[in-house]
N, CA, C and O atoms as CSV, one atom per row, in Angstrom:
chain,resi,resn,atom,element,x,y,z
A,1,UNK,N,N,-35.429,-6.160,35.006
A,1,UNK,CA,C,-34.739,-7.434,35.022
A,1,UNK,C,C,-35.780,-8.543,35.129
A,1,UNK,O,O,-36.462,-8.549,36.154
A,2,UNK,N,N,-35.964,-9.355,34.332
A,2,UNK,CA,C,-36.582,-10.895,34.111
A,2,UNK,C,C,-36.114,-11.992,35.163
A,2,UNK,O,O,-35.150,-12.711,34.900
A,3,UNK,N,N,-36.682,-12.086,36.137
A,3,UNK,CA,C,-36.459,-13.356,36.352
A,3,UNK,C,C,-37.199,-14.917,36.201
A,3,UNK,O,O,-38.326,-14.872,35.708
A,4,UNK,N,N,-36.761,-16.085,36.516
A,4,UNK,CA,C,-37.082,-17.136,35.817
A,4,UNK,C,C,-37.423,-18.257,37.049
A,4,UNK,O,O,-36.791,-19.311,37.108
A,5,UNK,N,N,-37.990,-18.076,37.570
A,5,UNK,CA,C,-38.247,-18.562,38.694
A,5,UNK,C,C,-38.032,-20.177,38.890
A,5,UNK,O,O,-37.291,-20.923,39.530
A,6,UNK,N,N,-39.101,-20.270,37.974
A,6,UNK,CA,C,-38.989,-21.682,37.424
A,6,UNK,C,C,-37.092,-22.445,37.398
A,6,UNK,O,O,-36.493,-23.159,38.202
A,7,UNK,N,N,-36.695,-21.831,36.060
A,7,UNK,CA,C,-35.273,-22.242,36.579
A,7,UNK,C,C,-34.402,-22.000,37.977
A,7,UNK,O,O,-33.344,-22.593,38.189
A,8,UNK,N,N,-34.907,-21.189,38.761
A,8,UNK,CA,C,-34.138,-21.185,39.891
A,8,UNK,C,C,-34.384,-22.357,40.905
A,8,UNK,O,O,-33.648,-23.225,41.375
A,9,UNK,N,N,-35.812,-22.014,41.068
A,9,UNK,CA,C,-36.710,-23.502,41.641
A,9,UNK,C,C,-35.991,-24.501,41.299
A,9,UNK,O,O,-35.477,-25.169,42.196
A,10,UNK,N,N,-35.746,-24.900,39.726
A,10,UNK,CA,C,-35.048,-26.325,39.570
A,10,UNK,C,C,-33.883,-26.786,39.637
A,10,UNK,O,O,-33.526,-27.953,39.472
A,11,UNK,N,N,-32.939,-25.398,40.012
A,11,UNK,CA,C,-31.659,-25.479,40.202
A,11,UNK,C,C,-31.380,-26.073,41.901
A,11,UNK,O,O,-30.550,-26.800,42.446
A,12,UNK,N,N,-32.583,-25.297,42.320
A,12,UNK,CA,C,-32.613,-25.493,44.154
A,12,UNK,C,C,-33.475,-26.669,44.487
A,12,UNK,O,O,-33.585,-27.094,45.637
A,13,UNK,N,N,-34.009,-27.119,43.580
A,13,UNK,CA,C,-34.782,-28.431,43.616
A,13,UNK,C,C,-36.201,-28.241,44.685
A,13,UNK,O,O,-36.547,-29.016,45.577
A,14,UNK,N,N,-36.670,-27.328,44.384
A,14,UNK,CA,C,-37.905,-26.921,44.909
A,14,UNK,C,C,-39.211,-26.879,43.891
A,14,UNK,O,O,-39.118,-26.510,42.720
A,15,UNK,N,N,-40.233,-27.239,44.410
A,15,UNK,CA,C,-41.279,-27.531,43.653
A,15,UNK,C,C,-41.948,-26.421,44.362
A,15,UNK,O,O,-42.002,-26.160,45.564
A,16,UNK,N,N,-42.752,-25.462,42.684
A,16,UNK,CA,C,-43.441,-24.158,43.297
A,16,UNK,C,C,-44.805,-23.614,42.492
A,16,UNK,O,O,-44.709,-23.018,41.419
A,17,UNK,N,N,-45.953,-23.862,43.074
A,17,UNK,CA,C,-46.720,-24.637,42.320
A,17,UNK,C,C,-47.168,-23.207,40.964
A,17,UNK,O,O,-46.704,-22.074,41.087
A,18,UNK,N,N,-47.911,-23.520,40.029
A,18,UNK,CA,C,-47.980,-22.869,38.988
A,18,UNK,C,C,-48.641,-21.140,39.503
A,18,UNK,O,O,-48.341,-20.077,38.959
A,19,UNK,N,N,-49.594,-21.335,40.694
A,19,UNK,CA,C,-50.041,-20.253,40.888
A,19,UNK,C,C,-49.543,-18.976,41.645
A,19,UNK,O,O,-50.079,-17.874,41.758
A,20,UNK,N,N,-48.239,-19.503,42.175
A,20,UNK,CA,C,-46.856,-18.899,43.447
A,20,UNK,C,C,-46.426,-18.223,42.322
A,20,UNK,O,O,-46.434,-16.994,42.251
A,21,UNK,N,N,-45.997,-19.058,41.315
A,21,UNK,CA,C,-44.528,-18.303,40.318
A,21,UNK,C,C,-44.757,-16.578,39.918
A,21,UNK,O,O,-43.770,-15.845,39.852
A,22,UNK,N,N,-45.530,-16.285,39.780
A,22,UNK,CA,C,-45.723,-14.847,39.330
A,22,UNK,C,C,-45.236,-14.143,40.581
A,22,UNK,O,O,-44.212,-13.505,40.337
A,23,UNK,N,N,-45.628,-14.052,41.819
A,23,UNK,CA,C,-45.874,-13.680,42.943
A,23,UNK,C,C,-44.027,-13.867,43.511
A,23,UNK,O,O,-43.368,-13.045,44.148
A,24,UNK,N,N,-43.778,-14.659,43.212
A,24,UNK,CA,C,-41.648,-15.273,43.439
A,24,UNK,C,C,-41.340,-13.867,42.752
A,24,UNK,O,O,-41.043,-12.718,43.076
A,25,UNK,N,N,-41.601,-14.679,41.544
A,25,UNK,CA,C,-40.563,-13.450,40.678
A,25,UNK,C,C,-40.947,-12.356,40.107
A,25,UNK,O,O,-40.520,-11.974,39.018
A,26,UNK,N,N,-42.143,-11.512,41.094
A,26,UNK,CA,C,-41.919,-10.167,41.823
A,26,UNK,C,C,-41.451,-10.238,43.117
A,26,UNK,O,O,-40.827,-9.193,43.302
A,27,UNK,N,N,-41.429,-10.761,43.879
A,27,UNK,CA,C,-40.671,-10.454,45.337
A,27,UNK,C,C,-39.335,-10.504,44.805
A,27,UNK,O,O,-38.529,-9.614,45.077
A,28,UNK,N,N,-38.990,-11.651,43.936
A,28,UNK,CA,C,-37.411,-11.741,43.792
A,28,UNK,C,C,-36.703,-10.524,42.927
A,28,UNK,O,O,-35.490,-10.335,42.834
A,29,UNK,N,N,-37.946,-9.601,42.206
A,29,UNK,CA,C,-36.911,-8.836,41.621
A,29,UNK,C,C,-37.307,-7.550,42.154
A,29,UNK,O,O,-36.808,-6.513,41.715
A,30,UNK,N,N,-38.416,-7.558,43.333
A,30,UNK,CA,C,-38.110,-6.191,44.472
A,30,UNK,C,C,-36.604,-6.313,45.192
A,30,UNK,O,O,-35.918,-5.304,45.357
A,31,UNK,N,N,-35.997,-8.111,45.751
A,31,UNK,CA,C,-34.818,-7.946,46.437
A,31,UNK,C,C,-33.641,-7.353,45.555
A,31,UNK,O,O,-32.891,-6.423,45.852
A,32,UNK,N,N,-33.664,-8.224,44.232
A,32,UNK,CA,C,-32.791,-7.487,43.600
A,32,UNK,C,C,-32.345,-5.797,43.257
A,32,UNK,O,O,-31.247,-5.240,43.294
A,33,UNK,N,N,-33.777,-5.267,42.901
A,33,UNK,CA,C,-33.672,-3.652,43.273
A,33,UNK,C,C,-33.125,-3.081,44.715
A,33,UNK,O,O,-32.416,-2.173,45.149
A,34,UNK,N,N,-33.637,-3.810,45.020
A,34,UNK,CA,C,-32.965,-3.625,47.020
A,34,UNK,C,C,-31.071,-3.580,46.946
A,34,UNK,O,O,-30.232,-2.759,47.316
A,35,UNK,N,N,-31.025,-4.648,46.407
A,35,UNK,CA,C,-29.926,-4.733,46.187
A,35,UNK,C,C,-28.807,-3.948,45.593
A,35,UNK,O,O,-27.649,-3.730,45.951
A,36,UNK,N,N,-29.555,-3.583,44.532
A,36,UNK,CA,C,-28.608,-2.927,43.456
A,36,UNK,C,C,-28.560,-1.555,44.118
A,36,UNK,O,O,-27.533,-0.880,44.040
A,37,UNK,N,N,-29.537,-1.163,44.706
A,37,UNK,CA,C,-29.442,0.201,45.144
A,37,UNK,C,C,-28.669,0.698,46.533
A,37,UNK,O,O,-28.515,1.844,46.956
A,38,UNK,N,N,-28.280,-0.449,47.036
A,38,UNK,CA,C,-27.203,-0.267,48.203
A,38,UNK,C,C,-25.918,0.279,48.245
A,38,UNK,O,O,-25.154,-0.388,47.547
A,39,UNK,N,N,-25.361,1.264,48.807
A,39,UNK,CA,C,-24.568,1.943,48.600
A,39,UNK,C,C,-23.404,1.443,48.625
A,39,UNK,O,O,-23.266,0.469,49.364
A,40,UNK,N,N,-22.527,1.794,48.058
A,40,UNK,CA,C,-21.197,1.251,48.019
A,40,UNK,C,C,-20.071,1.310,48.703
A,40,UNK,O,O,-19.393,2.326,48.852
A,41,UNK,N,N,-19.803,0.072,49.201
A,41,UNK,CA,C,-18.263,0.678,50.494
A,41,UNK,C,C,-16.973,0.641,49.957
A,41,UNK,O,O,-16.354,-0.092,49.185
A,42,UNK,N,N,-16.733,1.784,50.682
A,42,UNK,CA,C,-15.264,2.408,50.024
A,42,UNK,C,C,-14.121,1.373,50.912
A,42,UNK,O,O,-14.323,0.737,51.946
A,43,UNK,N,N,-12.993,1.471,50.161
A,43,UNK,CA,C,-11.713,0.261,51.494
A,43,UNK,C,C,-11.566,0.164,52.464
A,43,UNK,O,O,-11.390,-0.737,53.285
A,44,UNK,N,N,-11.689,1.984,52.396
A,44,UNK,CA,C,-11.118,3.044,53.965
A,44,UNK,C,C,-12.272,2.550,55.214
A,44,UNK,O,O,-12.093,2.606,56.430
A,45,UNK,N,N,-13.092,2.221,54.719
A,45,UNK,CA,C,-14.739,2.167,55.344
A,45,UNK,C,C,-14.523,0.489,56.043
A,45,UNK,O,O,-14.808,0.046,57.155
A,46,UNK,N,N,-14.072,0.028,55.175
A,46,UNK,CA,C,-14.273,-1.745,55.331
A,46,UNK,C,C,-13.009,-2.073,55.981
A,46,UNK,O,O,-13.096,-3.064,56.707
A,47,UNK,N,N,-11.687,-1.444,55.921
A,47,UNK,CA,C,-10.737,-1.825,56.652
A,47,UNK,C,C,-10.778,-2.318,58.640
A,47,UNK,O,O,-11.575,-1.920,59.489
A,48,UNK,N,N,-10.049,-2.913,58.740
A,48,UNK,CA,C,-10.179,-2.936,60.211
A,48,UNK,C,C,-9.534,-2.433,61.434
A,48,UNK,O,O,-8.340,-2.677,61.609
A,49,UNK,N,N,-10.127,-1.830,62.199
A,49,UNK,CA,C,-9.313,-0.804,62.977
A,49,UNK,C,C,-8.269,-1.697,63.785
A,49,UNK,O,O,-8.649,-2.634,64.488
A,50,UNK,N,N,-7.174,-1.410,63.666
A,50,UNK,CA,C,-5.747,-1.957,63.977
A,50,UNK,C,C,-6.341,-1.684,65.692
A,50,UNK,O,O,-6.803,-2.683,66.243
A,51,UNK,N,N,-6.328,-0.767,66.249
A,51,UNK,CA,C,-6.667,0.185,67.541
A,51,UNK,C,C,-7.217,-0.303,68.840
A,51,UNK,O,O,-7.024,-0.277,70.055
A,52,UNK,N,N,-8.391,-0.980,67.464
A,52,UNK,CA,C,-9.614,-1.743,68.302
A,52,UNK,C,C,-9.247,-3.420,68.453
A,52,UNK,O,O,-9.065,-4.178,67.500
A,53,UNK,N,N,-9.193,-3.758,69.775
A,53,UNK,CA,C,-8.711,-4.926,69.949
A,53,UNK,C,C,-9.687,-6.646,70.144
A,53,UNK,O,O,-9.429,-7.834,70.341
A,54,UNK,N,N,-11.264,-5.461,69.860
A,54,UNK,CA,C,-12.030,-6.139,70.102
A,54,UNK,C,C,-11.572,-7.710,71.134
A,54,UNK,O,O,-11.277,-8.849,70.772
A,55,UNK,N,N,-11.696,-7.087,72.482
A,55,UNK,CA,C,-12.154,-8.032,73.243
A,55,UNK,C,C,-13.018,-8.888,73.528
A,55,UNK,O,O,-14.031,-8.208,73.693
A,56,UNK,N,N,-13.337,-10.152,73.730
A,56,UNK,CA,C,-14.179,-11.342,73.626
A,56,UNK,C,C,-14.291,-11.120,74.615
A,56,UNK,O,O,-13.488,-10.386,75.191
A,57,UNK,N,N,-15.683,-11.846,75.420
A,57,UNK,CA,C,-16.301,-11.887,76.733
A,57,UNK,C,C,-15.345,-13.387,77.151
A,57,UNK,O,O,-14.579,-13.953,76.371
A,58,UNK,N,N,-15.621,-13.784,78.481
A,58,UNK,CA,C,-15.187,-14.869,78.791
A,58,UNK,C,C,-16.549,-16.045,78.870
A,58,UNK,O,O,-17.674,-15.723,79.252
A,59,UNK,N,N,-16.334,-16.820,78.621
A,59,UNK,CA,C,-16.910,-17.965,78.366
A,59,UNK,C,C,-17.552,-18.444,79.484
A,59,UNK,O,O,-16.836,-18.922,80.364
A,60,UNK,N,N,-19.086,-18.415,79.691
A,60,UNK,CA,C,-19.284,-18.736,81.488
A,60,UNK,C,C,-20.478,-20.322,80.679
A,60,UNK,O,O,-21.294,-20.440,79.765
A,61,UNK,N,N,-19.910,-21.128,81.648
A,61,UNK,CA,C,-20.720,-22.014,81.548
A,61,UNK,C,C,-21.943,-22.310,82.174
A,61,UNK,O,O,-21.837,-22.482,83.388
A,62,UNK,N,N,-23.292,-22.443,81.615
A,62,UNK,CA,C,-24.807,-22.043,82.246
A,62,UNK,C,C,-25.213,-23.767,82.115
A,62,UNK,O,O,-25.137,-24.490,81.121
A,63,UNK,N,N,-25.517,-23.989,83.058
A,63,UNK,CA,C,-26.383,-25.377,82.786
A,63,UNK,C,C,-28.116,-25.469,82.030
A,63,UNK,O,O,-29.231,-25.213,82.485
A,64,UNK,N,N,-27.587,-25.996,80.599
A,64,UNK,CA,C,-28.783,-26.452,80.496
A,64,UNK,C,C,-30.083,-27.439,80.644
A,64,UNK,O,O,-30.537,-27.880,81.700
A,65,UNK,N,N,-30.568,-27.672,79.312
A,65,UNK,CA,C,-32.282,-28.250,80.034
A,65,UNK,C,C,-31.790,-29.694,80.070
A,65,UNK,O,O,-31.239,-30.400,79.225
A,66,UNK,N,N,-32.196,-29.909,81.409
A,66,UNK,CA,C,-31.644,-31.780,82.042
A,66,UNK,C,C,-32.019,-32.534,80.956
A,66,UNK,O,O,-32.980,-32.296,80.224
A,67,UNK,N,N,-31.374,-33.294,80.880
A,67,UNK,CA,C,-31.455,-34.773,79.675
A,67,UNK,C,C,-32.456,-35.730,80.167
A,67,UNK,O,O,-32.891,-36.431,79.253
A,68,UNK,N,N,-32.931,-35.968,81.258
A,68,UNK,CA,C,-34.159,-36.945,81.674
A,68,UNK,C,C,-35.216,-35.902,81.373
A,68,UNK,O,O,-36.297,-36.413,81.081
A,69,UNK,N,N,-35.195,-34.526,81.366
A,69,UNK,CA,C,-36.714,-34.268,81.258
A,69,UNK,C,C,-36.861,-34.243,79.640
A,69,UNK,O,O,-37.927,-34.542,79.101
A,70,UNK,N,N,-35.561,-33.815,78.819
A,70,UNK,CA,C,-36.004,-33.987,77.455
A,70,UNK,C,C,-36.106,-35.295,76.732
A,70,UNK,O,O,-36.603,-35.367,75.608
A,71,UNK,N,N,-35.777,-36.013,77.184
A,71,UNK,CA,C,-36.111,-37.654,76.641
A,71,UNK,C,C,-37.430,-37.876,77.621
A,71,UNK,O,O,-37.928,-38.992,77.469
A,72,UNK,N,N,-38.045,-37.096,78.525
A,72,UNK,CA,C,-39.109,-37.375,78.908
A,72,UNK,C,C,-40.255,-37.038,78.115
A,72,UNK,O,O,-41.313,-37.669,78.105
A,73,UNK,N,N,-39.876,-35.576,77.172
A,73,UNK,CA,C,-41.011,-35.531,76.400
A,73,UNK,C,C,-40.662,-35.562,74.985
A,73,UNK,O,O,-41.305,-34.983,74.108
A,74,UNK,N,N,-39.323,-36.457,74.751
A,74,UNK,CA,C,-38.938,-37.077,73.166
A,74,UNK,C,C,-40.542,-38.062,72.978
A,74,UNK,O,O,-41.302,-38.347,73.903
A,75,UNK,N,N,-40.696,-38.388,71.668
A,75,UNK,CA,C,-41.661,-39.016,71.037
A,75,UNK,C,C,-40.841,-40.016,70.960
A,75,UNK,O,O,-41.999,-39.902,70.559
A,76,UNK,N,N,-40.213,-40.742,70.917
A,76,UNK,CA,C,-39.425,-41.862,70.362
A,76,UNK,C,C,-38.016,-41.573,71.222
A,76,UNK,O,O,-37.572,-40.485,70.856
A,77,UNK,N,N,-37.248,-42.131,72.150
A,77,UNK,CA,C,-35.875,-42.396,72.945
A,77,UNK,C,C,-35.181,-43.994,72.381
A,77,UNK,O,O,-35.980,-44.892,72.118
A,78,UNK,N,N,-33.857,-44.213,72.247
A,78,UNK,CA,C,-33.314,-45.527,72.601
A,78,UNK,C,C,-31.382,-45.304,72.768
A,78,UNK,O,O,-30.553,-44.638,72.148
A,79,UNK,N,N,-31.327,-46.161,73.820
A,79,UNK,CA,C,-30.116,-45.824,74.507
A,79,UNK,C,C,-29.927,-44.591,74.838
A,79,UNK,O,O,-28.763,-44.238,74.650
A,80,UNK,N,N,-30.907,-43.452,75.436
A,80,UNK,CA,C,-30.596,-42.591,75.933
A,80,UNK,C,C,-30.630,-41.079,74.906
A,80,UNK,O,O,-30.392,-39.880,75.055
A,81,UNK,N,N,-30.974,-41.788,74.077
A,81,UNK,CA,C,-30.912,-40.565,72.915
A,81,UNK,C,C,-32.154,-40.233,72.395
A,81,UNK,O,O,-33.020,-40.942,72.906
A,82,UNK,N,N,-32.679,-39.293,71.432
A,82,UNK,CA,C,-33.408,-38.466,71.232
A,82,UNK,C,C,-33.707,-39.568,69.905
A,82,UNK,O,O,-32.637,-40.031,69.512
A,83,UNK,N,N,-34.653,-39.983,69.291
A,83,UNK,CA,C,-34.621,-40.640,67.846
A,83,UNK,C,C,-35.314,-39.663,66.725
A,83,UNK,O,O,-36.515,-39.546,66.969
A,84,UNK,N,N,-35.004,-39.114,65.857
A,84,UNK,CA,C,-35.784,-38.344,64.991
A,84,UNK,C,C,-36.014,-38.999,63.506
A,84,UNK,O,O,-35.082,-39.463,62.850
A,85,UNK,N,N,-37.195,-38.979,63.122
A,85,UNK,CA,C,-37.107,-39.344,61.234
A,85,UNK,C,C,-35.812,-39.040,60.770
A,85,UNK,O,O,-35.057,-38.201,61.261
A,86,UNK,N,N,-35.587,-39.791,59.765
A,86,UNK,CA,C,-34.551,-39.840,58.457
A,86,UNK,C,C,-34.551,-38.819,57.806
A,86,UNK,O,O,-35.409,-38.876,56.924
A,87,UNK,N,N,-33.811,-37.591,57.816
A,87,UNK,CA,C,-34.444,-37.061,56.481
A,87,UNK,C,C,-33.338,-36.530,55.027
A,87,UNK,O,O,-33.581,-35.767,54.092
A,88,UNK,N,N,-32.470,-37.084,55.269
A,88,UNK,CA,C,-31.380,-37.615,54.433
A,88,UNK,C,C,-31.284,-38.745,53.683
A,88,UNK,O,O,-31.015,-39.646,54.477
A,89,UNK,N,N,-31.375,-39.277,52.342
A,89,UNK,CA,C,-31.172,-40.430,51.755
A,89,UNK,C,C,-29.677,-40.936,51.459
A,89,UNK,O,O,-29.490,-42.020,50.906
């Protein structure tokens, strides 16, 4: 199987520089063999046991890391908050 790295890159909008691409698309078509060769689940296999009622733990509330010491070692704070770069347009 051929893959095209390049077009995937530009579909995902990733820049990958000329000397990577060979090296992608062999890793990418070891996963795919990985893939294809995984065995197949039958219904009976994937169904869910009626039986099993899977119980949830109960919810314990743990106090975490105090808010003055992490705005103590934020790079940038205002009104109490954490400020981080933009990295959304």
């Amino acid at each position: 199987m051929e893959i095209n790295i390049k077009h995937i890159a530009k579909l995902a909008k990733l820049s990958i520089p000329e000397d990577k691409i060979s090296k992608f698309e062999t890793e990418m078509e070891d996963i795919i063999k990985m893939v294809e060769n995984l065995p197949e689940i039958t219904s009976e296999s994937a169904l869910v046991d009626v039986n099993n009622t899977m119980e949830l733990r109960e919810d314990v509330v743990i106090p975490s890391s105090p808010r003055d010491e992490m705005i103590m070692n934020a790079p940038q704070t205002a009104a109490g908050c954490i400020l981080i770069p933009k990295v959304v347009e």
